[in-house]
C-alpha positions as CSV (number, residue, x, y, z in Angstrom):
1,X,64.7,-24.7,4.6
2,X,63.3,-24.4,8.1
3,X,60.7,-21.9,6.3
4,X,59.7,-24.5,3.9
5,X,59.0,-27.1,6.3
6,X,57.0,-24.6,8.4
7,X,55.1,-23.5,5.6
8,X,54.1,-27.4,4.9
9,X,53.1,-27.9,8.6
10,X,51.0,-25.0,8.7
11,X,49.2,-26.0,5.5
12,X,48.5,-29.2,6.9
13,X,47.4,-27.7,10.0
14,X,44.8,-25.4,8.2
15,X,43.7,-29.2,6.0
16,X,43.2,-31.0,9.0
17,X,41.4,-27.7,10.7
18,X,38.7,-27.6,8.2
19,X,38.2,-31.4,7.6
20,X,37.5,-31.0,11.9
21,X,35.0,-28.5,11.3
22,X,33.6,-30.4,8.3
23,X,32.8,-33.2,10.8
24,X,31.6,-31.6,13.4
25,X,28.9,-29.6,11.3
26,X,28.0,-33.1,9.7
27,X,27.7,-34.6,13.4
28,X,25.7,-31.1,14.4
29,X,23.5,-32.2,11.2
30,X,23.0,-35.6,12.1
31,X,21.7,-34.4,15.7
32,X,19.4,-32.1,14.6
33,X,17.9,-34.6,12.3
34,X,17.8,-36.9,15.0
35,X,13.7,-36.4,16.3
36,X,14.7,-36.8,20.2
37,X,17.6,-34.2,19.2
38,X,19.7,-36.9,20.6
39,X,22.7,-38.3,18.7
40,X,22.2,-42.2,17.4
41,X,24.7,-43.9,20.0
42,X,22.9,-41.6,22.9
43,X,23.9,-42.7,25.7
44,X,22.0,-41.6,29.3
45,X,25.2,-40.1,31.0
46,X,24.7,-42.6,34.5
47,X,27.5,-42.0,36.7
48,X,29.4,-45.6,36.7
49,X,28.6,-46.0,41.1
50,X,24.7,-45.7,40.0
51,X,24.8,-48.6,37.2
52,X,26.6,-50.5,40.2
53,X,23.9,-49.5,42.7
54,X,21.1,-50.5,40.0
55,X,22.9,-53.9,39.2
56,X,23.4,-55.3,42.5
């Protein structure tokens, strides 16, 4: 019965593998489509000391 249940896990391993790769083509689409080739919550990666230098 250990078979079974190994057989189940790996068939929900290979699910939840593809559904991953689903999304990350849709997010590779939605960056390329993007004009700047920046995804929409782009963020400019500022190391957290600098947006304390700027602030103060």
């Amino acid at each position: 019965h250990g078979e079974e249940e190994a057989k189940k896990i790996k068939k929900k391993l290979e699910k939840w593998q593809k559904r991953l790769k689903k999304t990350e083509e849709k997010k590779e689409e939605e960056r390329s489509s993007t004009p700047t080739g920046s995804p929409p919550n782009y963020e400019p990666s500022t190391p957290k000391e600098d947006t304390i230098l700027l602030a103060s």
